[in-house]
N, CA, C and O of each residue as an XYZ file, in Angstrom:
892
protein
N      10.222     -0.980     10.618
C      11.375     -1.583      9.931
C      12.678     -1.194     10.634
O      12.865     -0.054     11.060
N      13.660     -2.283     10.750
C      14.918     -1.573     11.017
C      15.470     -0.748     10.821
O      16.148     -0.260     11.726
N      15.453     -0.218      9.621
C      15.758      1.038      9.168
C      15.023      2.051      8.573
O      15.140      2.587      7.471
N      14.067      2.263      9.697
C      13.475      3.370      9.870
C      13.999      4.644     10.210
O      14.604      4.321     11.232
N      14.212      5.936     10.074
C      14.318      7.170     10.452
C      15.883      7.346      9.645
O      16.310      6.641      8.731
N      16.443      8.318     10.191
C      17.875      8.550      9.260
C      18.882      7.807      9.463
O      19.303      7.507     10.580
N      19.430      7.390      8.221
C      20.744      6.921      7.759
C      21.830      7.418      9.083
O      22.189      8.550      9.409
N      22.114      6.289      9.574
C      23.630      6.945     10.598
C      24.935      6.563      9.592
O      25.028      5.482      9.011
N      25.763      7.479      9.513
C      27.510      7.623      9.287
C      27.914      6.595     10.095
O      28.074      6.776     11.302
N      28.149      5.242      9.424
C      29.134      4.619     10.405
C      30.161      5.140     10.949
O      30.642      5.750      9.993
N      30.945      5.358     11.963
C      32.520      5.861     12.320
C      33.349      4.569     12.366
O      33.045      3.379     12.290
N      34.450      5.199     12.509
C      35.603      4.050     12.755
C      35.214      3.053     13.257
O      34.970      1.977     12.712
N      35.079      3.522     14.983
C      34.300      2.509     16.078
C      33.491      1.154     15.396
O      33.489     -0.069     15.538
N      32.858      2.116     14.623
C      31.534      1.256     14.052
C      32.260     -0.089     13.509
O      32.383     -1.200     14.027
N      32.726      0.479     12.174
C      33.724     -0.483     11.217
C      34.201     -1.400     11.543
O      34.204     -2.456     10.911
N      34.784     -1.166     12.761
C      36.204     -1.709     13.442
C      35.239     -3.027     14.490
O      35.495     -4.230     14.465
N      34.294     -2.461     15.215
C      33.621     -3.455     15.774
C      32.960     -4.753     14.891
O      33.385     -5.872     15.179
N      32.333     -4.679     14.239
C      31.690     -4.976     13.113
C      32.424     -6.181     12.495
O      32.077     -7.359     12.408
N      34.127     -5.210     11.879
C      34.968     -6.085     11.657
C      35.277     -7.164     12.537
O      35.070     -8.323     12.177
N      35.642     -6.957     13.396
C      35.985     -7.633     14.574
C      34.847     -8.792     15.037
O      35.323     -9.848     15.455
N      33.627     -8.690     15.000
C      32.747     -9.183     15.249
C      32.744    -10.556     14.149
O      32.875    -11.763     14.349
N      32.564     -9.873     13.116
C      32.184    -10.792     11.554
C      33.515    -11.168     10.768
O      33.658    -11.513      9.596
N      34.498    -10.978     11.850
C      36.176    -11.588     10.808
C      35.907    -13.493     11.395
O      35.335    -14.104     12.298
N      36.755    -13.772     10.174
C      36.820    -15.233     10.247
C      37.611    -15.469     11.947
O      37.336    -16.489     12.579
N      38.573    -14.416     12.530
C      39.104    -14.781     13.812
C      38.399    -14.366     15.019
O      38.848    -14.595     16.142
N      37.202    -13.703     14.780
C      36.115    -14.091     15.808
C      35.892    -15.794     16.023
O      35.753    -16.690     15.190
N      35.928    -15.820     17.861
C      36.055    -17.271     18.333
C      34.329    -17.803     18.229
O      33.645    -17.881     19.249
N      33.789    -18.135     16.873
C      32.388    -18.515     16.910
C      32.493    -20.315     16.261
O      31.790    -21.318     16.386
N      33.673    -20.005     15.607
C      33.361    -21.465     14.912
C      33.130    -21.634     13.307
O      32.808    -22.703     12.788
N      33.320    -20.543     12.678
C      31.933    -20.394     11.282
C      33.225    -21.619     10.718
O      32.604    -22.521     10.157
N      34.442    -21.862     10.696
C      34.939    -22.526      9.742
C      34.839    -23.828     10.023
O      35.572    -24.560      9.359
N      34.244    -24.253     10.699
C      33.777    -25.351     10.650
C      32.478    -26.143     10.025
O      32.176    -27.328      9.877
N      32.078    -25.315      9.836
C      31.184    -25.568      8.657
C      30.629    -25.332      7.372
O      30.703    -24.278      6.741
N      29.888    -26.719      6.918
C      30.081    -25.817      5.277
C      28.869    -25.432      4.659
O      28.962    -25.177      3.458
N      27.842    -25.336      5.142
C      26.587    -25.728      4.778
C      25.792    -26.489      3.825
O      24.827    -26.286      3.089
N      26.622    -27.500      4.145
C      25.909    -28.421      2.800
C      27.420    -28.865      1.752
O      27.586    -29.942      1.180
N      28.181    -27.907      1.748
C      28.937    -27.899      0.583
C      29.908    -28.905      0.287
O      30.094    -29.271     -0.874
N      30.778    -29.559      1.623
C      31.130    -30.407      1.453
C      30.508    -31.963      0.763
O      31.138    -32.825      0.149
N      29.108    -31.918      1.121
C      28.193    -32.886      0.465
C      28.504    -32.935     -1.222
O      28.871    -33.844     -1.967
N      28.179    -31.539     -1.433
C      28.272    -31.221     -3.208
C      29.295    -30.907     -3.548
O      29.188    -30.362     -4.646
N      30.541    -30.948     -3.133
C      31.826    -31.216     -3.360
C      32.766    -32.586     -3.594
O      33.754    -32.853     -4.279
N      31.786    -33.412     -2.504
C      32.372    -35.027     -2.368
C      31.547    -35.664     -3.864
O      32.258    -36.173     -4.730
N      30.084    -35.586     -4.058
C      29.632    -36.202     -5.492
C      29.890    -35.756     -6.257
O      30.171    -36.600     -7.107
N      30.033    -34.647     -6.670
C      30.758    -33.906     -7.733
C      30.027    -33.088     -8.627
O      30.220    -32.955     -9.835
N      28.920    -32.400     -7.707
C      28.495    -31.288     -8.292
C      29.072    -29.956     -7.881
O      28.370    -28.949     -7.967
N      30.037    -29.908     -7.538
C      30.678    -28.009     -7.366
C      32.021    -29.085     -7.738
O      32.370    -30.165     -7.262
N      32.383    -28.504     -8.460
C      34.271    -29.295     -8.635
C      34.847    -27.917     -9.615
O      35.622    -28.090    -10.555
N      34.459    -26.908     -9.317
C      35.668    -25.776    -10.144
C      35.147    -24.452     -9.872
O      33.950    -24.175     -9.793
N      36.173    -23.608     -9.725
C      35.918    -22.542     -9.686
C      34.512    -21.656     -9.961
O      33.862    -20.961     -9.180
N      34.300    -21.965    -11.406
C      32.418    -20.882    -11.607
C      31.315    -21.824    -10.523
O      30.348    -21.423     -9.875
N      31.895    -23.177    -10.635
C      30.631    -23.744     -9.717
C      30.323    -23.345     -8.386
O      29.210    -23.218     -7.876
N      31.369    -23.177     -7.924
C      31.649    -22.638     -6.134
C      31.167    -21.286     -6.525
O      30.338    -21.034     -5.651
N      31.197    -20.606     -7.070
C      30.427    -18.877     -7.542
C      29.043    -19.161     -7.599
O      28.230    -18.633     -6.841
N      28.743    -20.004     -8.502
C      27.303    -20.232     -8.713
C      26.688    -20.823     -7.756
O      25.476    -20.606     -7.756
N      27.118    -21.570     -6.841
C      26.544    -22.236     -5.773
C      26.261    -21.587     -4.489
O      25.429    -21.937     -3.652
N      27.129    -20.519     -4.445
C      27.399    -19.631     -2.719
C      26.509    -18.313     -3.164
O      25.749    -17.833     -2.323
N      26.607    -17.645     -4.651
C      25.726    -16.649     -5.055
C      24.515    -16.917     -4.714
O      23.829    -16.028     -4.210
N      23.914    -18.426     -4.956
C      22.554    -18.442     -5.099
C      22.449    -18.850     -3.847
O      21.251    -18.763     -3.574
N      23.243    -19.387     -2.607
C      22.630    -19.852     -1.979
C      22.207    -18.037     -0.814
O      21.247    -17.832     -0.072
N      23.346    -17.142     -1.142
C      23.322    -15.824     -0.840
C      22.121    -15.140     -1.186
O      21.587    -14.346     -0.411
N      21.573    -15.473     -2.569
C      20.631    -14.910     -2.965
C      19.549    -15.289     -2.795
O      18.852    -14.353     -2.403
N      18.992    -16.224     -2.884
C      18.012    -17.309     -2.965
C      17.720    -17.644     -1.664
O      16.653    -17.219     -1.223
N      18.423    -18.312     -0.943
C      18.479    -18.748      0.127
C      18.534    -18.489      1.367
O      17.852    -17.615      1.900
N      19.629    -19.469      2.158
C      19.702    -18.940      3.509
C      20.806    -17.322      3.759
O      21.090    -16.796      4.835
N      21.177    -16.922      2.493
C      21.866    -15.586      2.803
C      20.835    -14.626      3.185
O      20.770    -13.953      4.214
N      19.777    -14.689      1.862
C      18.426    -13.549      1.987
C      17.222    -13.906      3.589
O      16.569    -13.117      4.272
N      17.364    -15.271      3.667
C      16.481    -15.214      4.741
C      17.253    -14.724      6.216
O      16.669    -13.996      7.019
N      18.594    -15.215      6.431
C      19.463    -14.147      7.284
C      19.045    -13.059      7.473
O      18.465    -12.556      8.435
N      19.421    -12.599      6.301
C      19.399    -10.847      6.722
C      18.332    -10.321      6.540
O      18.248     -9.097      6.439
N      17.319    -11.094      6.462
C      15.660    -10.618      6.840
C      15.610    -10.630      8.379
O      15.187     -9.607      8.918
N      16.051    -11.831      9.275
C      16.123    -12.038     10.407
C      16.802    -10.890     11.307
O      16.295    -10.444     12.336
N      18.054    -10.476     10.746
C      19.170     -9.986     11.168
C      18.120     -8.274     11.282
O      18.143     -7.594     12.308
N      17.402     -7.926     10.183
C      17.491     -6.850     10.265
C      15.903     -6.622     10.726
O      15.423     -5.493     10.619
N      15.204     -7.588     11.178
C      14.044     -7.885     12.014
C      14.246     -8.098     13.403
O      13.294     -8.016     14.179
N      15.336     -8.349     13.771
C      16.147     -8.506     14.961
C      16.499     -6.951     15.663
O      16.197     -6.328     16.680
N      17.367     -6.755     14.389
C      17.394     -5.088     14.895
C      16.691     -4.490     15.079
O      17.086     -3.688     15.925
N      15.068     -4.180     14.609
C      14.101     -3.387     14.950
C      13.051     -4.210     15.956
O      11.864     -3.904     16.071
N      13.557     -5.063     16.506
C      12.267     -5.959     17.336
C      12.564     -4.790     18.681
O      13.398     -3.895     18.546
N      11.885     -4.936     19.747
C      11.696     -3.644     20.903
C      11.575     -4.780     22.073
O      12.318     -4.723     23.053
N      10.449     -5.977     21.897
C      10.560     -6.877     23.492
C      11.642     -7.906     22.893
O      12.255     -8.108     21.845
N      11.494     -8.491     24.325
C      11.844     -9.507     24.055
C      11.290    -11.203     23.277
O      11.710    -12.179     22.655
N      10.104    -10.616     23.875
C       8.718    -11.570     23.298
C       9.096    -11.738     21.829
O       9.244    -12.857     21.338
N       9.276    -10.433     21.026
C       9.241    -10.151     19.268
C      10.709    -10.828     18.772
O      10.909    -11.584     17.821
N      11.788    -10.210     19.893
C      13.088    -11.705     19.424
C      12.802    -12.927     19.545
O      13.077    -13.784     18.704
N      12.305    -13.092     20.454
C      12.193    -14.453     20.652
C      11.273    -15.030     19.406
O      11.678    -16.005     18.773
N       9.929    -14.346     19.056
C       9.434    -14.763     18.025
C      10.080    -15.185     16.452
O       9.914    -16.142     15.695
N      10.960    -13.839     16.408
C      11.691    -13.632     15.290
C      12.548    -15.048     15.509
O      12.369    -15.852     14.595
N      13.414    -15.469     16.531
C      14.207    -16.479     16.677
C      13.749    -17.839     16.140
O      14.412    -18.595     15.429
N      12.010    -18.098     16.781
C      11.966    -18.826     16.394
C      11.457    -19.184     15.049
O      11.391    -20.392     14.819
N      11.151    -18.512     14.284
C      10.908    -18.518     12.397
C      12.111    -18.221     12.136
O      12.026    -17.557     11.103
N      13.444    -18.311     12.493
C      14.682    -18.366     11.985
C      15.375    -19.981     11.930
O      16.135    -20.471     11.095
N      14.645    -20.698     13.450
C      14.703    -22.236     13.576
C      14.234    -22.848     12.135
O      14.792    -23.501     11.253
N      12.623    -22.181     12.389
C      11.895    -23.108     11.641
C      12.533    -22.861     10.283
O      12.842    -23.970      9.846
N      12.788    -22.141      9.627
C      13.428    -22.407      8.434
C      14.917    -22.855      7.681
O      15.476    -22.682      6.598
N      15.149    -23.478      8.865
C      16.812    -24.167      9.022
C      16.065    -25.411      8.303
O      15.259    -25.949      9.064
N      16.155    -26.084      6.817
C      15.963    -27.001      6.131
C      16.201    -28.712      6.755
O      15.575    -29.749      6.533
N      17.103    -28.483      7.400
C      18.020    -29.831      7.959
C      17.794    -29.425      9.636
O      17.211    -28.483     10.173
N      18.585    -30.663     10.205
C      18.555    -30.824     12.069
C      20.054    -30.008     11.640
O      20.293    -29.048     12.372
N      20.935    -30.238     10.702
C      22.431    -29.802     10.440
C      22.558    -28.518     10.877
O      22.986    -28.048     11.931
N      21.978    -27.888      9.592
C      21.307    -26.468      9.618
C      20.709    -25.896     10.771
O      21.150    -24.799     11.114
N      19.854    -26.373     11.402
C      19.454    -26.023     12.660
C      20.899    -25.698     13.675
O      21.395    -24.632     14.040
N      21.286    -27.114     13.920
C      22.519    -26.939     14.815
C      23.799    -25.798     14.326
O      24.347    -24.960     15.042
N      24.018    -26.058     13.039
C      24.879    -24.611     12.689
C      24.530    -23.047     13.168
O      25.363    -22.313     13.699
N      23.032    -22.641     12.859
C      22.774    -21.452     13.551
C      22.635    -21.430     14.976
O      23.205    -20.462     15.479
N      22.098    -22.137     15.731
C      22.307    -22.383     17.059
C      23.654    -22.033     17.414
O      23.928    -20.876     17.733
N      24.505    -22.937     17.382
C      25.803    -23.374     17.518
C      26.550    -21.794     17.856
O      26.803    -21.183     18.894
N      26.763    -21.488     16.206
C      27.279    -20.077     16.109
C      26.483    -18.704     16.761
O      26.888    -17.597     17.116
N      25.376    -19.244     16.737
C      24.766    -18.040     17.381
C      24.753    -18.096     19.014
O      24.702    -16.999     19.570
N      24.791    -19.133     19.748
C      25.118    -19.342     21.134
C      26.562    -18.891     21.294
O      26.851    -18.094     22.187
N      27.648    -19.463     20.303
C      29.339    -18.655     20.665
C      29.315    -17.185     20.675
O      29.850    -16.614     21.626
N      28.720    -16.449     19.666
C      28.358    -15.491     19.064
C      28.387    -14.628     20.102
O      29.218    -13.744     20.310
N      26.681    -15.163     21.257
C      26.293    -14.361     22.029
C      27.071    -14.535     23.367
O      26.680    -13.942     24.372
N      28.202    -15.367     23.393
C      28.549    -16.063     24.643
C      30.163    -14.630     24.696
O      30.423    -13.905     25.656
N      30.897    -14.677     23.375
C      31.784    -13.736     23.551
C      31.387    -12.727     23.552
O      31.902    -11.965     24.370
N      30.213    -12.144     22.603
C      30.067    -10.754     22.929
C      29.429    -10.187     23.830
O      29.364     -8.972     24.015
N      28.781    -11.262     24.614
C      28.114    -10.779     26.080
C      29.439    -10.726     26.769
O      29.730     -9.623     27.231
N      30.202    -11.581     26.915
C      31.253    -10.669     27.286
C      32.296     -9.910     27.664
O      32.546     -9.499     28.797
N      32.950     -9.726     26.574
C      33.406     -8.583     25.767
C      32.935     -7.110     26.111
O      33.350     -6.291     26.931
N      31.856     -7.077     25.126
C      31.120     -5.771     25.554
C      29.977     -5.822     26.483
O      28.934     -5.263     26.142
N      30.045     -6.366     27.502
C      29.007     -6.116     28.509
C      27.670     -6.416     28.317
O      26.936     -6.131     29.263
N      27.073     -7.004     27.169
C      26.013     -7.051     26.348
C      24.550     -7.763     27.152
O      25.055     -8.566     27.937
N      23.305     -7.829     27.292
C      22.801     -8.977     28.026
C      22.440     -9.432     26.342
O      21.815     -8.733     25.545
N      23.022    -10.782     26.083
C      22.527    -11.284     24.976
C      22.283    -12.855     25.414
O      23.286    -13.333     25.944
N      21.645    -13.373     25.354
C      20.915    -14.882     25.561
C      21.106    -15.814     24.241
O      21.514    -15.258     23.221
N      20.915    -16.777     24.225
C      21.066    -17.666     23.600
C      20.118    -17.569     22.267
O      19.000    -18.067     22.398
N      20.494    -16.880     20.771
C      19.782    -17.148     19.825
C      20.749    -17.344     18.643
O      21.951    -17.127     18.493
N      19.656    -17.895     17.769
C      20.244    -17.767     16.414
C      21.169    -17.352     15.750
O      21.444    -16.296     16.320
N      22.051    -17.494     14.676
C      23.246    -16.601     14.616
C      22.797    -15.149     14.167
O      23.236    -14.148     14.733
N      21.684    -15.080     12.868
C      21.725    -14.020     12.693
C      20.676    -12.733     13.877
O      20.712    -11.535     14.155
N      20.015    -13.713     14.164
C      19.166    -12.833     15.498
C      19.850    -12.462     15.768
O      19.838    -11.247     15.573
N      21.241    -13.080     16.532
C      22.051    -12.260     17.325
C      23.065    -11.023     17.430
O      23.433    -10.255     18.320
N      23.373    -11.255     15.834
C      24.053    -10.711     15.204
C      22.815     -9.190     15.232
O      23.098     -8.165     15.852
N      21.846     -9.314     14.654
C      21.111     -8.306     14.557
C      20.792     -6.983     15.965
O      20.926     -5.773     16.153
N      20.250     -8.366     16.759
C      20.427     -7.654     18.726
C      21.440     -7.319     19.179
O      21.378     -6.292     19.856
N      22.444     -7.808     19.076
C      23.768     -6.929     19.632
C      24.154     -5.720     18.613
O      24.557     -4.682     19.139
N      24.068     -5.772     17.277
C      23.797     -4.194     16.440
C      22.699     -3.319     17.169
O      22.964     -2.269     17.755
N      21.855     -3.686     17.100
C      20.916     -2.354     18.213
C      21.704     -2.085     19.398
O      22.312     -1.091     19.794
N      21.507     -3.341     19.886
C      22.267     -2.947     21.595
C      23.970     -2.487     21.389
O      24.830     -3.024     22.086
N      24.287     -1.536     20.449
C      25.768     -1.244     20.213
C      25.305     -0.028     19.260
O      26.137      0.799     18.886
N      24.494      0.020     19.031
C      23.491      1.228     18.243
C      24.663      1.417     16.980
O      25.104      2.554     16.814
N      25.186      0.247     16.051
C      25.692     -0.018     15.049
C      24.635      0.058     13.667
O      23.514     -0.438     13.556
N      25.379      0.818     12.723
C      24.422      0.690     11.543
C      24.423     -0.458     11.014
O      25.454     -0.959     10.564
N      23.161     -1.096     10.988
C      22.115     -2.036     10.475
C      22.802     -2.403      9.063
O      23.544     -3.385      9.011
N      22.570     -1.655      7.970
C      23.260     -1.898      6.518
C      24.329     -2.571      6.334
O      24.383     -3.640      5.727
N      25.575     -1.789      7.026
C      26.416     -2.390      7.210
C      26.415     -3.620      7.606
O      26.295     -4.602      6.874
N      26.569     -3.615      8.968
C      26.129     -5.042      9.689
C      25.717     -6.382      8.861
O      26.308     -7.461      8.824
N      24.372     -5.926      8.128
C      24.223     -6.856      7.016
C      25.487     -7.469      6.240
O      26.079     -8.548      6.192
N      25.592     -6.034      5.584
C      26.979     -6.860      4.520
C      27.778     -7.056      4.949
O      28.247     -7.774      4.066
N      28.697     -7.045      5.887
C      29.625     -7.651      6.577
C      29.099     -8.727      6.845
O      29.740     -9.574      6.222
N      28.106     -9.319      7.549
C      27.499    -10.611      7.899
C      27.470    -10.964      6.614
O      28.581    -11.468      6.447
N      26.825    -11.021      5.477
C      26.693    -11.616      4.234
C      28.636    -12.116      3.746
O      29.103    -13.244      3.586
N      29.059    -11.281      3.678
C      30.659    -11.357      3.669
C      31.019    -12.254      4.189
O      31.351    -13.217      3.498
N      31.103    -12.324      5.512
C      31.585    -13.489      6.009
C      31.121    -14.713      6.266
O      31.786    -15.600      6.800
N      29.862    -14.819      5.865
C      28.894    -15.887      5.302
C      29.381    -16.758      4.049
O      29.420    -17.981      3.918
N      29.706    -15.832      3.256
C      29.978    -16.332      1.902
C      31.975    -16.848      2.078
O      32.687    -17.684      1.521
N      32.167    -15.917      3.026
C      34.147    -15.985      2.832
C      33.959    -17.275      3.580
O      34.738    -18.140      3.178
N      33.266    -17.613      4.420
C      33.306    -19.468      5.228
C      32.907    -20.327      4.183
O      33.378    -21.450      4.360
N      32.200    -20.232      3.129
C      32.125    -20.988      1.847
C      32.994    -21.006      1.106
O      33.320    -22.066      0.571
N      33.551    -19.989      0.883
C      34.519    -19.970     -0.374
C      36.045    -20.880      0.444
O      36.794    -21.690     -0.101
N      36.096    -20.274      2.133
C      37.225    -21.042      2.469
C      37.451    -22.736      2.622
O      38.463    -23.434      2.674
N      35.743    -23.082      2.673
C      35.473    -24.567      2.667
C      35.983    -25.201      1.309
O      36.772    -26.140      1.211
N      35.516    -24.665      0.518
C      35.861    -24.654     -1.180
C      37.546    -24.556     -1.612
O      37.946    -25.260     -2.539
N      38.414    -23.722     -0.943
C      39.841    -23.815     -1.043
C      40.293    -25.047     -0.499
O      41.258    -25.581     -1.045
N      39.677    -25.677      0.641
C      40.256    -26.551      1.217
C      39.625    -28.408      0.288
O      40.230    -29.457      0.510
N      38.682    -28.346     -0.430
C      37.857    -29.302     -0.387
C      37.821    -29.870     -2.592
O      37.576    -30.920     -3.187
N      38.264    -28.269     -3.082
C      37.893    -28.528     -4.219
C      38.916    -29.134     -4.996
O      38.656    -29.970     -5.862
N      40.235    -28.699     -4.690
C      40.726    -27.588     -4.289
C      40.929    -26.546     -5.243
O      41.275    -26.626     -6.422
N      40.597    -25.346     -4.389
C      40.747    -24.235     -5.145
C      42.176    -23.230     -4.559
O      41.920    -22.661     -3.497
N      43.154    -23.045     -4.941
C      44.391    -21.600     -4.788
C      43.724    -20.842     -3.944
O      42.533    -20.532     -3.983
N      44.823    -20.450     -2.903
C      44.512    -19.343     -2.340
C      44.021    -17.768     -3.119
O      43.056    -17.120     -2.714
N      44.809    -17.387     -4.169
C      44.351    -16.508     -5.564
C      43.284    -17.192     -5.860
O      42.604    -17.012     -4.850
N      42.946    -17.556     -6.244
C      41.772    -18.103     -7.187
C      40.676    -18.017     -6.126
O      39.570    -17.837     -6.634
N      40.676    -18.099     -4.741
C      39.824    -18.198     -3.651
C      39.237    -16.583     -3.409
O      38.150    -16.025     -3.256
N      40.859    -16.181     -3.489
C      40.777    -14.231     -2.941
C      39.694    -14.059     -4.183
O      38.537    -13.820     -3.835
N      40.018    -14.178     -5.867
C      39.362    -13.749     -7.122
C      37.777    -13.982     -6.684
O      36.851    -13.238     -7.009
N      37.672    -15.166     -5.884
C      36.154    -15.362     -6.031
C      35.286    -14.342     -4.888
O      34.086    -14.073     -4.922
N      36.408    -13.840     -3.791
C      35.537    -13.328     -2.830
C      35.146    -11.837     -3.547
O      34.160    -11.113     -3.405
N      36.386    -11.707     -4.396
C      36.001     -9.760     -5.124
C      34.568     -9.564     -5.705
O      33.706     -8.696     -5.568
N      34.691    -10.998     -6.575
C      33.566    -10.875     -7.371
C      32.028    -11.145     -7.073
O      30.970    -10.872     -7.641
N      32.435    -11.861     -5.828
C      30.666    -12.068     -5.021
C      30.497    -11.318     -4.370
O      29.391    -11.320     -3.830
N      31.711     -9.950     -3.926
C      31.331     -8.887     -2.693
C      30.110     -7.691     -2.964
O      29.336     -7.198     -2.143
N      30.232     -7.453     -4.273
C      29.243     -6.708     -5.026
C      27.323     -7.428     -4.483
O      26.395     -6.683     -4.169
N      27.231     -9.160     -4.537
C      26.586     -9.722     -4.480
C      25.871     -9.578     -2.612
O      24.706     -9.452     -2.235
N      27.049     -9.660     -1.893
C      26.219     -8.879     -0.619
C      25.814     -7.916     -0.261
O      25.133     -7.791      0.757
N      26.134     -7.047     -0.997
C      25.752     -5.897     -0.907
C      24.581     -5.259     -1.372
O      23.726     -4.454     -1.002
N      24.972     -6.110     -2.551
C      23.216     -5.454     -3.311
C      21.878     -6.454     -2.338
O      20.821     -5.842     -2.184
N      21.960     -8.075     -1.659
C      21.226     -8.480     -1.211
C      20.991     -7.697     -0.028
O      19.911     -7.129      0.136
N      21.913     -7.628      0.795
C      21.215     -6.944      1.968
C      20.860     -5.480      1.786
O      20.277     -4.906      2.706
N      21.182     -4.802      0.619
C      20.130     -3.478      0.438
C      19.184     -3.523     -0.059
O      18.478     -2.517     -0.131
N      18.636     -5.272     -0.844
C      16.961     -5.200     -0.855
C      16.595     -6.137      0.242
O      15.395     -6.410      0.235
N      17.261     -6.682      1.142
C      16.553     -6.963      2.134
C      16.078     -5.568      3.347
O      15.120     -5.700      4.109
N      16.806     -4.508      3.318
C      16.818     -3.374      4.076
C      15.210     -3.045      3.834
O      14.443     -2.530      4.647
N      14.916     -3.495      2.467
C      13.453     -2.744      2.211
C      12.493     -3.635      2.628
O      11.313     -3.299      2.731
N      12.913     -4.804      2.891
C      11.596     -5.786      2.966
C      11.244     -6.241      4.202
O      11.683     -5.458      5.044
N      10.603     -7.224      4.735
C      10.698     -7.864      6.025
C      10.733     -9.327      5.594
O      11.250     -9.927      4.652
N       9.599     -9.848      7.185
C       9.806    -11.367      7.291
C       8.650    -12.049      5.878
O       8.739    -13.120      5.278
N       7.631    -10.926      5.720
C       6.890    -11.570      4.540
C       7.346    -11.664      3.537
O       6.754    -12.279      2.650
N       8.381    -11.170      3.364
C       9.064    -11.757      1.841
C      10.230    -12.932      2.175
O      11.134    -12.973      1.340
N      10.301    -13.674      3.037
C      11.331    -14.932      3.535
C      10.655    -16.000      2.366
O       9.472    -16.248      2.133
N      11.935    -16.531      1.721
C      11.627    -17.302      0.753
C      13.044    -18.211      0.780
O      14.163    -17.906      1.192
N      12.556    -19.404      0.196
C      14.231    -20.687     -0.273
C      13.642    -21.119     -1.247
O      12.520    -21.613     -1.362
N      14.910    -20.801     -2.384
C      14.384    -21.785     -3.580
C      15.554    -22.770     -3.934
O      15.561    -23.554     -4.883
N      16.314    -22.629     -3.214
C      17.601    -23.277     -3.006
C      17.657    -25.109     -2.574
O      18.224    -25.590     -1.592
N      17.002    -25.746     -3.484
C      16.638    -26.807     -3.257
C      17.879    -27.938     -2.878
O      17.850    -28.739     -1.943
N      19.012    -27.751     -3.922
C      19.887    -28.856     -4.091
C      21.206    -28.424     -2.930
O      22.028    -29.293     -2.639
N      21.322    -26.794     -2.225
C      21.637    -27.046     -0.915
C      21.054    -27.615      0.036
O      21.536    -28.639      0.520
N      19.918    -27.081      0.494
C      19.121    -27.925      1.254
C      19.002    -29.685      1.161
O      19.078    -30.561      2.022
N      18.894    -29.698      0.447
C      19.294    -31.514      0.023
C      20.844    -32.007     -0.072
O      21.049    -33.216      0.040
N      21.803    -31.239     -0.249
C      23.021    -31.688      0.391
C      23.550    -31.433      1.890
O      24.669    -31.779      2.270
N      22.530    -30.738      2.740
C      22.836    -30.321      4.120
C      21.979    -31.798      5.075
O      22.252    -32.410      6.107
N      20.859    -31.875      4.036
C      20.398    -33.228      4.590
C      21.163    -34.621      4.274
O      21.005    -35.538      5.080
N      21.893    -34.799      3.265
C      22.859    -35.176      2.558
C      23.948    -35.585      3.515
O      24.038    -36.660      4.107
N      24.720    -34.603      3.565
C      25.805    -34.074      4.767
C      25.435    -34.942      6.034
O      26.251    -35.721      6.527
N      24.380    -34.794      6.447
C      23.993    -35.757      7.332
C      24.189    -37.149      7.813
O      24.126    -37.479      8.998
N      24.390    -37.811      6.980
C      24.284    -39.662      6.458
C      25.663    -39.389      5.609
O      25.678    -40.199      4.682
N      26.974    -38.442      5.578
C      27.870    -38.466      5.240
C      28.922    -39.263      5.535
O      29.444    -39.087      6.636
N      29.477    -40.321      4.629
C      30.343    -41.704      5.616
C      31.869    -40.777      6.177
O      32.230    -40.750      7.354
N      32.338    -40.323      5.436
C      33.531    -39.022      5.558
C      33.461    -38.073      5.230
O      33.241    -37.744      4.064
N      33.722    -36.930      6.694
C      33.532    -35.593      6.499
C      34.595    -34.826      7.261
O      35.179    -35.499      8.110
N      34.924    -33.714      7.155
C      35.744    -32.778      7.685
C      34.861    -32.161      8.158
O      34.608    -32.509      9.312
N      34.099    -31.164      7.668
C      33.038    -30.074      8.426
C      31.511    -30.799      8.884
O      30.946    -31.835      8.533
N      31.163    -29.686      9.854
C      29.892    -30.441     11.053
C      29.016    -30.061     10.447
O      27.988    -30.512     10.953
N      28.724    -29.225      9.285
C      27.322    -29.324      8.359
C      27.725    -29.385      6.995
O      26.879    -29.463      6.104
């Protein structure tokens, strides 16, 4: 498991990279897409505040947040390259949509394109959260963290799609990120315990607005 043997003390370094890595002004792209959401924003199933909570929680929980950071933290403990690459590709296969597909690609090719280099990294072309996971080993960054920061800024590219689309207040946007931050945190500390055999989506009516999104006559965002 990735987090096998002792707990490391993040340091500053750590934090600060991390941050830097997983802030919305990392050059990857994440605001350009919504995963689906603009779909369920235009018919008018998310139109207020608890809905955009209830919709990004579950898709965090349920969904493609929890199968992420199964990846992410299967990534971190993979050793060849053979086992990323494997891991990479059961991260494809469970991209619901071609949308979805191209979103993790996408971001995960920018991903690996600045931080190869930046920090000197050999990182190749994967997935977002693979990558995210392999450059944490190869930076010998704590794993946990890593997670919730990735979950964080997973969810803060939803909630910012949602300010722009619902519309929701910049306040009312900040209120929603306080109250779902608790929500990454606790997911990626039971994903810390599990692996790829517990990868699950029950997240049906995203997945069907990302396919949705697709055959969209007007759109702002590319998923």
């Amino acid at each position: 498991m990735a987090t096998a043997g002792p707990m490391v003390t993040p340091t500053d370094a750590d934090i600060l990279t991390l941050t830097q890595w997983l802030s919305p002004a990392y050059p990857i792209g994440g605001f350009a897409y919504s995963h689906g959401l603009e779909w369920a924003i235009d018919c008018g199933d998310v139109s207020s505040a608890a809905d955009v909570q209830g919709w990004i929680e579950d898709v965090v929980k349920y969904g493609t947040g929890w199968n992420d950071c199964l990846f992410l933290f299967a990534a971190f403990g993979a050793v060849t390259g053979d086992e990323v690459a494997e891991i990479d590709a059961q991260a494809c296969a469970f991209c619901a949509s071609a949308e979805r597909l191209k979103e993790t690609q996408l971001l995960g090719q920018a991903f690996c394109d600045v931080t190869a280099e930046v920090w000197s990294l050999d990182l190749f072309q994967l997935t977002y959260p693979v990558a995210v996971g392999v450059a944490a080993r190869m930076q010998n960054l704590p794993v946990a963290l890593t997670a919730k920061l990735f979950l964080q800024g997973f969810m803060g590219n939803l909630v910012a799609c949602a300010t722009r689309l619902v519309p929701l207040g910049q306040t009312e946007s900040q209120r929603l990120i306080r109250k779902m931050t608790p929500v990454c945190a606790s997911v990626a500390e039971e994903a810390m315990n599990a692996d790829l055999n517990d990868l699950r989506s029950t997240t049906f009516l995203p997945d069907i607005a990302s396919m949705r999104h697709e055959t969209q006559y007007s759109r702002i965002f590319r998923t």
